[in-house]
Backbone as XML, in Angstrom:
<?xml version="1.0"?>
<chain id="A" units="angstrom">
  <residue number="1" name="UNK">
    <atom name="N" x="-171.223" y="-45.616" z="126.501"/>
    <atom name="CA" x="-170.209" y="-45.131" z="125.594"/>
    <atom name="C" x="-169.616" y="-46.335" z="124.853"/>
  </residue>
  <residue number="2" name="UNK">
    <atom name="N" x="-169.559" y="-46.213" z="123.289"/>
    <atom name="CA" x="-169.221" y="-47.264" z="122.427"/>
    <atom name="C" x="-167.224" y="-47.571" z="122.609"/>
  </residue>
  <residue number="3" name="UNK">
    <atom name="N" x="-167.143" y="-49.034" z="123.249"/>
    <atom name="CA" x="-166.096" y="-49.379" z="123.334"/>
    <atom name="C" x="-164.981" y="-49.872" z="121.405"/>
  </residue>
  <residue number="4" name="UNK">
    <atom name="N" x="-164.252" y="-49.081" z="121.820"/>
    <atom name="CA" x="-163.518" y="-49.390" z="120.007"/>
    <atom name="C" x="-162.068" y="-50.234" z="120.501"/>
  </residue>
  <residue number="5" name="UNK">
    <atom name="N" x="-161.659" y="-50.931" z="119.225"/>
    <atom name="CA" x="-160.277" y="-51.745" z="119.462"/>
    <atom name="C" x="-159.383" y="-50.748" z="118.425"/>
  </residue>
  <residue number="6" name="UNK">
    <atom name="N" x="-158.331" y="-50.434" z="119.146"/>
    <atom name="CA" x="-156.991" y="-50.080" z="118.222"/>
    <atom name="C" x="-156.399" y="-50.999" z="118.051"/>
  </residue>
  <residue number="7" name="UNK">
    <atom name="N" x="-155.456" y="-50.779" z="116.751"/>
    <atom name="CA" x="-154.139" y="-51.723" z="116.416"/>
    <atom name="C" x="-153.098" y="-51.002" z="116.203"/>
  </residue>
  <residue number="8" name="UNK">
    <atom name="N" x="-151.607" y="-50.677" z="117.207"/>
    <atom name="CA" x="-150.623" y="-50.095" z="116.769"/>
    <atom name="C" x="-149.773" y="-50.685" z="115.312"/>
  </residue>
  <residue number="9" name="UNK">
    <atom name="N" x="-149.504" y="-49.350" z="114.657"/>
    <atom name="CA" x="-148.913" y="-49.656" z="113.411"/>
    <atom name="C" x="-147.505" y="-50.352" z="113.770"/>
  </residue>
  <residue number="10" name="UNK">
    <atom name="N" x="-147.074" y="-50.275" z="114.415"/>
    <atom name="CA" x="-145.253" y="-50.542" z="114.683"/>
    <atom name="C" x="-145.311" y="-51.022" z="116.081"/>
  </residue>
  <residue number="11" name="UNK">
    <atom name="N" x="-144.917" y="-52.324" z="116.345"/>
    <atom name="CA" x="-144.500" y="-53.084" z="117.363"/>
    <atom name="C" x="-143.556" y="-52.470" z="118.347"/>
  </residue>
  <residue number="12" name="UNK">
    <atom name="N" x="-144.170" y="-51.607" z="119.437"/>
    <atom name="CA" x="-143.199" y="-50.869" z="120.535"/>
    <atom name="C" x="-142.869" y="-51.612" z="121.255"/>
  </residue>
  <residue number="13" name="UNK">
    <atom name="N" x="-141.674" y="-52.328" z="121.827"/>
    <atom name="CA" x="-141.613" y="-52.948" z="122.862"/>
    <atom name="C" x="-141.612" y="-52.025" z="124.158"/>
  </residue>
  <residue number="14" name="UNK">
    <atom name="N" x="-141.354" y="-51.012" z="124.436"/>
    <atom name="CA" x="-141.892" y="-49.813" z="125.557"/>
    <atom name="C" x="-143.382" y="-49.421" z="126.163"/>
  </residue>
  <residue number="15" name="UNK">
    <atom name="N" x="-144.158" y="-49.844" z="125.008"/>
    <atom name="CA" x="-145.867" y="-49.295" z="125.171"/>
    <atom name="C" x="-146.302" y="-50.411" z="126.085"/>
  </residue>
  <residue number="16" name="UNK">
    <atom name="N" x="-146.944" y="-49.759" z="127.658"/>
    <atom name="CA" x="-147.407" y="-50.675" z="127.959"/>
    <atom name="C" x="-148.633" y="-51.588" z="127.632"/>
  </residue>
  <residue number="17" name="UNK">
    <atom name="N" x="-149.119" y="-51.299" z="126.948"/>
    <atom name="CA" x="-150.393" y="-51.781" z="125.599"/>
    <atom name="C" x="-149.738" y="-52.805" z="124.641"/>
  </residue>
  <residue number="18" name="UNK">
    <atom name="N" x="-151.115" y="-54.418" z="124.446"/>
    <atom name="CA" x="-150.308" y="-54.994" z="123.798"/>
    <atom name="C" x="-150.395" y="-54.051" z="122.239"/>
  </residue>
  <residue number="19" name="UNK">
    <atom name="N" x="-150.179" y="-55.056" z="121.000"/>
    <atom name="CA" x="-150.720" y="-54.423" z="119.639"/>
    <atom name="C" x="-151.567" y="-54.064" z="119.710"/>
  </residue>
  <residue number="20" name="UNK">
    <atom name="N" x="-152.892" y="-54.797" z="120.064"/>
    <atom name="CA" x="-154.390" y="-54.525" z="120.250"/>
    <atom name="C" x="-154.802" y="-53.979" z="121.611"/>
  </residue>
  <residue number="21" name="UNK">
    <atom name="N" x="-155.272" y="-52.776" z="121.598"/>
    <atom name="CA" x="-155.893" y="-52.116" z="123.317"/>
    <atom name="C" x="-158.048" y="-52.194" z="123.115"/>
  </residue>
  <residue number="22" name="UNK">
    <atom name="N" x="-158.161" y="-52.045" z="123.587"/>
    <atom name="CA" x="-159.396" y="-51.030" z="123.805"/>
    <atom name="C" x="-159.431" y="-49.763" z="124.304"/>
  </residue>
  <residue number="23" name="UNK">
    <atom name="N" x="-160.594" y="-49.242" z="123.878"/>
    <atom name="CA" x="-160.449" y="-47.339" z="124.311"/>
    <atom name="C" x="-162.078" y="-47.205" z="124.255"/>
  </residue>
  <residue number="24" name="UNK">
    <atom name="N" x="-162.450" y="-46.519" z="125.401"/>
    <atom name="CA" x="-163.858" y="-46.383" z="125.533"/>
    <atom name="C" x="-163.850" y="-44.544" z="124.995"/>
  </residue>
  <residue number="25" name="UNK">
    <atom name="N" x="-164.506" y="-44.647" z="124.080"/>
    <atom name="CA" x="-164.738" y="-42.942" z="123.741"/>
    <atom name="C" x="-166.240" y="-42.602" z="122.990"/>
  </residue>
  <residue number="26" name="UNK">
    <atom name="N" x="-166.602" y="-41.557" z="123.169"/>
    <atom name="CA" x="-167.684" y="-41.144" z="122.681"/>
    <atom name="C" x="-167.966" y="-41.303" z="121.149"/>
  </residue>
  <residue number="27" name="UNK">
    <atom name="N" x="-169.127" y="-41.807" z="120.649"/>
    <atom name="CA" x="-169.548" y="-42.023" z="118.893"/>
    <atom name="C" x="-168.999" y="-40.638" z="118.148"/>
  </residue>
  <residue number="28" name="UNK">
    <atom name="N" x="-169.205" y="-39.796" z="118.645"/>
    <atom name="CA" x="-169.073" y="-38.533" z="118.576"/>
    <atom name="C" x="-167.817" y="-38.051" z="117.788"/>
  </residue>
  <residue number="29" name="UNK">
    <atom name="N" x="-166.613" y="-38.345" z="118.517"/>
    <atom name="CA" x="-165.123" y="-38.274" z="119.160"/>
    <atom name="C" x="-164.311" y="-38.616" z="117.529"/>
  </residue>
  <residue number="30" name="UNK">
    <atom name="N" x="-163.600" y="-38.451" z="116.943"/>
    <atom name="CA" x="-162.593" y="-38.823" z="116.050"/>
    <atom name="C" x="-161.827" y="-39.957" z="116.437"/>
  </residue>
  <residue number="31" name="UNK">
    <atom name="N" x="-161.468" y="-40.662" z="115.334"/>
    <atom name="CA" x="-160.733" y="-42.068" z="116.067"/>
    <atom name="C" x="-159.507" y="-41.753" z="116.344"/>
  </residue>
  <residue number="32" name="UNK">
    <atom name="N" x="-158.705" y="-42.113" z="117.515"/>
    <atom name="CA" x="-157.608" y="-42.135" z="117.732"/>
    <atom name="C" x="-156.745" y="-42.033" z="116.427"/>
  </residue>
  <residue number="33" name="UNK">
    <atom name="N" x="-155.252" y="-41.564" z="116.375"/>
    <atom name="CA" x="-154.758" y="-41.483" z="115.448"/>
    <atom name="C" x="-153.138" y="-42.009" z="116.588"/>
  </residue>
  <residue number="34" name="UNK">
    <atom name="N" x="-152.955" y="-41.616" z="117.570"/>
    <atom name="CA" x="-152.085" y="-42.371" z="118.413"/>
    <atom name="C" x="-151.853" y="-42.365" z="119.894"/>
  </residue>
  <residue number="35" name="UNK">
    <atom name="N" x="-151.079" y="-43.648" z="120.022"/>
    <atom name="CA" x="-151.725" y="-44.392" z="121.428"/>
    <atom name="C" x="-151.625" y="-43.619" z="122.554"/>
  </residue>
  <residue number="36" name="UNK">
    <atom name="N" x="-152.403" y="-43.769" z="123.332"/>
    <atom name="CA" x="-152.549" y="-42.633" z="124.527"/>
    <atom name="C" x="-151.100" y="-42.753" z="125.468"/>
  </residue>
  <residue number="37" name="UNK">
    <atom name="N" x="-150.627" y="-43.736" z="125.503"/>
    <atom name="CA" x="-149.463" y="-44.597" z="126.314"/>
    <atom name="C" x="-148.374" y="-44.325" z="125.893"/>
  </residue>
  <residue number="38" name="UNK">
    <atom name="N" x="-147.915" y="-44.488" z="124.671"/>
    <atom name="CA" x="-146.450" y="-44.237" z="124.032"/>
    <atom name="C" x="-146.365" y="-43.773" z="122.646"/>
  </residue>
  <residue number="39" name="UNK">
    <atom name="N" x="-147.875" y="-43.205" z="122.170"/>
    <atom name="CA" x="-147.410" y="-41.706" z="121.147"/>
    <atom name="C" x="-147.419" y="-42.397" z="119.878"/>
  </residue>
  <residue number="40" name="UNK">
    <atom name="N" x="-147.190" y="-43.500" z="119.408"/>
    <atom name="CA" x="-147.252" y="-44.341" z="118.370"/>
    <atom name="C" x="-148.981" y="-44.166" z="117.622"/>
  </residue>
  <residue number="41" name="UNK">
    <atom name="N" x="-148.129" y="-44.287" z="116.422"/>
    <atom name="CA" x="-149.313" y="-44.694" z="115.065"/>
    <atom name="C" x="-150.236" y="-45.535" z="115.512"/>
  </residue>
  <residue number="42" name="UNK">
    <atom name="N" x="-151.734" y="-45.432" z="115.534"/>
    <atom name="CA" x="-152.571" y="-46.248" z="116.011"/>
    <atom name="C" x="-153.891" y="-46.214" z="114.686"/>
  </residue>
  <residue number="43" name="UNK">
    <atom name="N" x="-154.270" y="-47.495" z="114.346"/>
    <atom name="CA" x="-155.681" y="-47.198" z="113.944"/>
    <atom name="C" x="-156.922" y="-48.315" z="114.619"/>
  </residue>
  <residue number="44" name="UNK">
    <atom name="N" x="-158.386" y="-47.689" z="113.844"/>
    <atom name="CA" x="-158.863" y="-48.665" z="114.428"/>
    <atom name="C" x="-159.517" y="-49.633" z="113.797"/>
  </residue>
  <residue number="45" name="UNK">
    <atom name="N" x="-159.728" y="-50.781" z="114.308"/>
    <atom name="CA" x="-160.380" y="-52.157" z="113.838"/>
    <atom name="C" x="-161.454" y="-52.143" z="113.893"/>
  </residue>
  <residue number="46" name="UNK">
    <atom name="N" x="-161.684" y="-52.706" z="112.793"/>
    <atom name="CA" x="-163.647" y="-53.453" z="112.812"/>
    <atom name="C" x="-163.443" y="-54.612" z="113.996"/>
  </residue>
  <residue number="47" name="UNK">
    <atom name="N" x="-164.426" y="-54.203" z="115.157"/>
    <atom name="CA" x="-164.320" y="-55.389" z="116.269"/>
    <atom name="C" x="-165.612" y="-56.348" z="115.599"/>
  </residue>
  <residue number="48" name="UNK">
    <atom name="N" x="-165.335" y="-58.168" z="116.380"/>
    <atom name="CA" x="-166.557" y="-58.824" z="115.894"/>
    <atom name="C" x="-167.788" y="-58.094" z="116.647"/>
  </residue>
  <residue number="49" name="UNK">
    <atom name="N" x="-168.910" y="-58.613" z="115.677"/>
    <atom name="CA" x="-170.389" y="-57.955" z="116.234"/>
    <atom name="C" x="-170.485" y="-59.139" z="117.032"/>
  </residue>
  <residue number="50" name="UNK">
    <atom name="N" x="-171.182" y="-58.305" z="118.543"/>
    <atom name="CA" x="-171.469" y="-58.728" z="119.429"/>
    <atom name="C" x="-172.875" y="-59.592" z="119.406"/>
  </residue>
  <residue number="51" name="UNK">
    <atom name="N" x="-173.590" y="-59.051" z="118.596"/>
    <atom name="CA" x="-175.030" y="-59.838" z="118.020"/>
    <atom name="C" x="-174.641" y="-61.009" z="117.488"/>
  </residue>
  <residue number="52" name="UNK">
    <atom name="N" x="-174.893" y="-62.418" z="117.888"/>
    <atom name="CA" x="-175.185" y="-63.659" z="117.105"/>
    <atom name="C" x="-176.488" y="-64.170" z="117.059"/>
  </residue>
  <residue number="53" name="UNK">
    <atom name="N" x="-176.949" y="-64.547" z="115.572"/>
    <atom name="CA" x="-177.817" y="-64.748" z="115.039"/>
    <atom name="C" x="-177.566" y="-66.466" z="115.580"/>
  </residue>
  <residue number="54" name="UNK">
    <atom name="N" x="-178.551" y="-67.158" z="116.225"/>
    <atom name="CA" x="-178.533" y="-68.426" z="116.618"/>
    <atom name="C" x="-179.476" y="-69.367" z="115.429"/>
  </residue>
  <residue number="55" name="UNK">
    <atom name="N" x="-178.787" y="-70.355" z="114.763"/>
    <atom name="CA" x="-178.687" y="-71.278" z="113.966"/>
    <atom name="C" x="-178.639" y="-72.652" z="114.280"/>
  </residue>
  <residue number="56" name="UNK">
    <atom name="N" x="-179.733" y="-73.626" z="114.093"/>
    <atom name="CA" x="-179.526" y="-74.775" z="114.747"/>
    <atom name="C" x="-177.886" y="-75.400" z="113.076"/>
  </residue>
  <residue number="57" name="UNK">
    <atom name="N" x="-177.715" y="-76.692" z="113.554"/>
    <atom name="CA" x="-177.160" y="-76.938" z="112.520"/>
    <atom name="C" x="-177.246" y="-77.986" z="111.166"/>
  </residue>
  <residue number="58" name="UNK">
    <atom name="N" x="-178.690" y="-78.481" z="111.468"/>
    <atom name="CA" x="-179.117" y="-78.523" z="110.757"/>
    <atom name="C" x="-179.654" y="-77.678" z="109.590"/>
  </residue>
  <residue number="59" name="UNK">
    <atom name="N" x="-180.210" y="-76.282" z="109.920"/>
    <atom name="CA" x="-180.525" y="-74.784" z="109.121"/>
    <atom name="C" x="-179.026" y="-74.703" z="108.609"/>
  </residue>
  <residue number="60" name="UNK">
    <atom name="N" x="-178.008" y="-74.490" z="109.141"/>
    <atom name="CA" x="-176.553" y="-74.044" z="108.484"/>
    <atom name="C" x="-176.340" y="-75.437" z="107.368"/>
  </residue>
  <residue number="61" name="UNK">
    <atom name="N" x="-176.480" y="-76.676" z="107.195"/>
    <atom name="CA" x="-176.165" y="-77.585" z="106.602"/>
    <atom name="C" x="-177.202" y="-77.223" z="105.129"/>
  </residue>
  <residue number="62" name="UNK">
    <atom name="N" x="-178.581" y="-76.660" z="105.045"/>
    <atom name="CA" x="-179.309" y="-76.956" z="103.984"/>
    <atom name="C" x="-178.683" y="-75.418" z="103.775"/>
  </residue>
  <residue number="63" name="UNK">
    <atom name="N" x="-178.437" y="-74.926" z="103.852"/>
    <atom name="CA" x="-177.422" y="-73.602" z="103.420"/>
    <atom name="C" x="-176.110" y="-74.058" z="103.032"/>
  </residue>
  <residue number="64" name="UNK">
    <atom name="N" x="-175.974" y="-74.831" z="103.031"/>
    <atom name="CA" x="-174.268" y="-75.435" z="102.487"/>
    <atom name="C" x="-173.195" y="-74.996" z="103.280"/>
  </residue>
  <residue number="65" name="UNK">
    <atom name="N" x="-173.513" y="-74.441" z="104.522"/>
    <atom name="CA" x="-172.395" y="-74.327" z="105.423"/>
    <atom name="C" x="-171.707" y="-75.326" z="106.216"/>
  </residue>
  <residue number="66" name="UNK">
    <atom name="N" x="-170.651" y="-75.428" z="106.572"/>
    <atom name="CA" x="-169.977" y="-76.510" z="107.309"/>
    <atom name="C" x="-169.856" y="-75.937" z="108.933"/>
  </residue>
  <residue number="67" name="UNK">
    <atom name="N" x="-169.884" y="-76.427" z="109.583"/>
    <atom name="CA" x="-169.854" y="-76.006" z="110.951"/>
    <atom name="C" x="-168.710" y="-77.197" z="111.687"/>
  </residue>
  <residue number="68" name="UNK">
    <atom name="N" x="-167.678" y="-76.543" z="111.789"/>
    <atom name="CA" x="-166.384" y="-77.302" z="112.646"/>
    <atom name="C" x="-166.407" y="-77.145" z="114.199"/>
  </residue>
  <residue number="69" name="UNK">
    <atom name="N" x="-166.504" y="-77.641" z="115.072"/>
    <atom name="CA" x="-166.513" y="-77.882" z="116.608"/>
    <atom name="C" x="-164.842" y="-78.036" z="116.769"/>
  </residue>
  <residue number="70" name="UNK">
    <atom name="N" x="-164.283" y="-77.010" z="117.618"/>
    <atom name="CA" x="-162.581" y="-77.533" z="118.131"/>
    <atom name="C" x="-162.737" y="-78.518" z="118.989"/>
  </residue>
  <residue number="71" name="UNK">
    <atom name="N" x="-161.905" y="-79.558" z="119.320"/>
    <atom name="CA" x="-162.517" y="-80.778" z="120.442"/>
    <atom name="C" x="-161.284" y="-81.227" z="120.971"/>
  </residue>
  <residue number="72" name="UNK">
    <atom name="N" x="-159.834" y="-80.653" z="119.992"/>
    <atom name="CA" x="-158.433" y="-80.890" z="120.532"/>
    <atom name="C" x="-157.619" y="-80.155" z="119.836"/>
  </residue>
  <residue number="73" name="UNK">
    <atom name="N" x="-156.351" y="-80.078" z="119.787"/>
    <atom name="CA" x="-155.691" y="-78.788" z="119.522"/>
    <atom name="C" x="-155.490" y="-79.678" z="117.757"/>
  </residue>
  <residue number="74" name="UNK">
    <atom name="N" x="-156.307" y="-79.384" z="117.118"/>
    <atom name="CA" x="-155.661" y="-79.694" z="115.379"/>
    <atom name="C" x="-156.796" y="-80.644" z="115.231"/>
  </residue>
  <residue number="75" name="UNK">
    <atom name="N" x="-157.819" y="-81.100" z="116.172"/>
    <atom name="CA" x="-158.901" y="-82.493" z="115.489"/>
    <atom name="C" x="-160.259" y="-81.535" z="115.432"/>
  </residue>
  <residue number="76" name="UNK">
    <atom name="N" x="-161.213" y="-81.479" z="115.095"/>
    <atom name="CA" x="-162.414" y="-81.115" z="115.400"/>
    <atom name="C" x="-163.887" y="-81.978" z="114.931"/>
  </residue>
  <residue number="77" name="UNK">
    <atom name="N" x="-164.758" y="-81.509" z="115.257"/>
    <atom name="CA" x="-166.100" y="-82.322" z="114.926"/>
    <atom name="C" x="-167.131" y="-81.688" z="114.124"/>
  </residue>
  <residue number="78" name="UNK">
    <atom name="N" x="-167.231" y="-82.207" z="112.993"/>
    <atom name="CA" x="-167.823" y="-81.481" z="111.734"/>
    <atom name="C" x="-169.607" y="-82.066" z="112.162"/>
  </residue>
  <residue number="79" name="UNK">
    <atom name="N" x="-169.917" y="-80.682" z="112.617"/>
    <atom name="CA" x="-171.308" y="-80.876" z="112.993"/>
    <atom name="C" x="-172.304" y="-80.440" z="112.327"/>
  </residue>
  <residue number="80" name="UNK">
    <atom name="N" x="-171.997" y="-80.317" z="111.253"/>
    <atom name="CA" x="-173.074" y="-80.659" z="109.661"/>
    <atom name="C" x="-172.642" y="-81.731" z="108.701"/>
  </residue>
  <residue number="81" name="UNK">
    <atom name="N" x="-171.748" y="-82.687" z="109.124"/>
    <atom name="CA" x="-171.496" y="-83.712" z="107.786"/>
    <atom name="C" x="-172.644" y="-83.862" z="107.264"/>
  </residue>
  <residue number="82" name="UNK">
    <atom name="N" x="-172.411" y="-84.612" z="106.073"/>
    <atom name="CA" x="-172.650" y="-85.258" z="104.891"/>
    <atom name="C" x="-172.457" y="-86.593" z="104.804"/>
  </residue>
  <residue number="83" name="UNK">
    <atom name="N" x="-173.515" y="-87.605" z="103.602"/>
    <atom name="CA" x="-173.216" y="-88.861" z="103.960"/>
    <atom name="C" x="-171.628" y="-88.881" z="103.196"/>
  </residue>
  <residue number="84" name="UNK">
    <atom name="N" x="-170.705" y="-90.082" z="103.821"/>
    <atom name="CA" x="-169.937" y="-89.770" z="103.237"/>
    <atom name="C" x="-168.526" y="-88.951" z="103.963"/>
  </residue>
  <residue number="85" name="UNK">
    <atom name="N" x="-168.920" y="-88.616" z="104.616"/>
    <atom name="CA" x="-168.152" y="-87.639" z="105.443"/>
    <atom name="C" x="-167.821" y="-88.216" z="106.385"/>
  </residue>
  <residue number="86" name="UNK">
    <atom name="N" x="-166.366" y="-88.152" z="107.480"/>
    <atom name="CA" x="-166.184" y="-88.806" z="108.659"/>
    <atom name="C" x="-166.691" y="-87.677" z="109.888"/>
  </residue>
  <residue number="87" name="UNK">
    <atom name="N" x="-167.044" y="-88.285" z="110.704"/>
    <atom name="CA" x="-167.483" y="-86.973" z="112.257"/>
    <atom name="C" x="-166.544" y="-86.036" z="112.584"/>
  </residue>
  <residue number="88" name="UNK">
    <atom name="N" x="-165.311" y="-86.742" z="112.527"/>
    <atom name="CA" x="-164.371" y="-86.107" z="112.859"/>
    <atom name="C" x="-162.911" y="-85.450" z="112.264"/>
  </residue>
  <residue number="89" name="UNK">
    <atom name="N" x="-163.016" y="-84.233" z="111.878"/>
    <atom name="CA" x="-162.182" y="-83.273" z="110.700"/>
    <atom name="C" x="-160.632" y="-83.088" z="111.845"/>
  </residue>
  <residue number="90" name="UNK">
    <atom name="N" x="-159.456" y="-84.375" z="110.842"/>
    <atom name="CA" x="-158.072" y="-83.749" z="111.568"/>
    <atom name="C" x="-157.413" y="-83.105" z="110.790"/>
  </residue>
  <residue number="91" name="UNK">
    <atom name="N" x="-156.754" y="-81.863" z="111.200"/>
    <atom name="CA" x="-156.156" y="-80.727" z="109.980"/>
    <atom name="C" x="-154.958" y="-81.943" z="109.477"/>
  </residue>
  <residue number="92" name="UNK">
    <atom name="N" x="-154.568" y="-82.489" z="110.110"/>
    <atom name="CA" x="-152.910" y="-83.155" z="109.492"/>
    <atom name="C" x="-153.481" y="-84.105" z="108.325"/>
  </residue>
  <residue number="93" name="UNK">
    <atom name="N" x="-154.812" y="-84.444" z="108.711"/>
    <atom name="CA" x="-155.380" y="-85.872" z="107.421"/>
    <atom name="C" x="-156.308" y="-85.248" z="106.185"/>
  </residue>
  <residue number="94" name="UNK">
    <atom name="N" x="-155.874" y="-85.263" z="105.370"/>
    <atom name="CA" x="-156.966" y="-84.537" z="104.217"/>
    <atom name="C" x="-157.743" y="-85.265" z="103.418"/>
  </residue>
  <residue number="95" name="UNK">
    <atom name="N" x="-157.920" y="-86.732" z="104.251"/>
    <atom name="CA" x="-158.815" y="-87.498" z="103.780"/>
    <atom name="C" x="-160.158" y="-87.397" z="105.128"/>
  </residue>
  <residue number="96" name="UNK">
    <atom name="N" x="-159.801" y="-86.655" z="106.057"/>
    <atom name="CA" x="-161.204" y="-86.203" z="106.961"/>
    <atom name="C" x="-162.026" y="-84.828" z="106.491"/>
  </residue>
  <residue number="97" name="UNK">
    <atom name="N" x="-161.182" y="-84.169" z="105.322"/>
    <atom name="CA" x="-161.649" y="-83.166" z="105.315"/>
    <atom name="C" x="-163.419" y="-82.706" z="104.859"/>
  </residue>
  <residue number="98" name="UNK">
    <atom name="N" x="-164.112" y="-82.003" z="104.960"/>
    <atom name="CA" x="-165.288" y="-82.177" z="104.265"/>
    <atom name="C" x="-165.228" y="-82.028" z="102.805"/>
  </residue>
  <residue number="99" name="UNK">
    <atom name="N" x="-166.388" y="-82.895" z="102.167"/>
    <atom name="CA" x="-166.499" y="-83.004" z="100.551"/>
    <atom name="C" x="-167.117" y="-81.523" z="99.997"/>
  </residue>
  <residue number="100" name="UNK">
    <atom name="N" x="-166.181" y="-80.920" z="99.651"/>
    <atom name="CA" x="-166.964" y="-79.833" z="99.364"/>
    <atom name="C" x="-167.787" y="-79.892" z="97.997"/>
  </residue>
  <residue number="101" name="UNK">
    <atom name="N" x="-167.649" y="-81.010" z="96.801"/>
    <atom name="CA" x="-168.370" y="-80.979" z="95.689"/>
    <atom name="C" x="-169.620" y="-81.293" z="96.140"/>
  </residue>
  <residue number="102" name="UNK">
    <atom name="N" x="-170.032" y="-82.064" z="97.680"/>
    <atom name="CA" x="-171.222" y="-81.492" z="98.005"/>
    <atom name="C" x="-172.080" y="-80.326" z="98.302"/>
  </residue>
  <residue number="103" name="UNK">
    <atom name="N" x="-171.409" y="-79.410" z="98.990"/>
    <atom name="CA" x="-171.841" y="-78.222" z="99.371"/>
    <atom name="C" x="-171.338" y="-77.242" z="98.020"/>
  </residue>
  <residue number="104" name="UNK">
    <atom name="N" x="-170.411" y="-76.876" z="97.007"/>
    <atom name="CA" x="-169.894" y="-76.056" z="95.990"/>
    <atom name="C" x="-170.879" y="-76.254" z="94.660"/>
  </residue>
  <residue number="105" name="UNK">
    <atom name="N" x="-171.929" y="-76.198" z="94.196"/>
    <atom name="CA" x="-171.592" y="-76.270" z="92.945"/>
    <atom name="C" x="-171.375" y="-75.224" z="91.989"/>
  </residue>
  <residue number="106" name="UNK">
    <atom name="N" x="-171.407" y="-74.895" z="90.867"/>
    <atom name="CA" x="-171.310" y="-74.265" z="89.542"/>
    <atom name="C" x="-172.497" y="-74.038" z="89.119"/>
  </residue>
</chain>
């Protein structure tokens, strides 16, 4: 049975459900319209697809994609640079950022 994510419209502090629940119901079934718990406006979300397509990153780089690695809370490791580029992307420095007039053009 296909598992779906709700999102309550209005922040209950009473519902024991956070904003976001899961609800296992039949393909079949109509989507919830409200929460089983405390009666509130509910709809539902596109959840991520569970299928990932595996990409070395080299293949994502000749596609012009950038691929960021988290490695600390605000630094990460840009694991498709460019020459030119530093290894390591910090959100606070916008001179680590990647060159995008490499990967963008017109």
């Amino acid at each position: 049975m296909p598992l779906y994510i709700y999102e309550h419209a209005t922040n209950n502090p009473n519902c024991p459900r956070d904003k976001e629940f899961r609800w296992e119901q039949p393909a079949q079934d109509w989507p919830l319209t409200k929460c089983p718990w405390c009666g509130d406006p509910v709809a539902r979300v596109m959840a991520p697809s569970l299928l990932k397509i595996k990409k070395f990153d080299c293949e994502l780089k000749d596609q012009g994609f950038t691929k960021l690695v988290r490695v600390d809370e605000g630094l990460f490791e840009n694991r498709t640079r460019r020459a030119g580029e530093p290894k390591y992307v910090d959100r606070h420095n916008p001179e680590t950022f990647p060159i995008l007039e490499k990967t963008i053009k017109d």
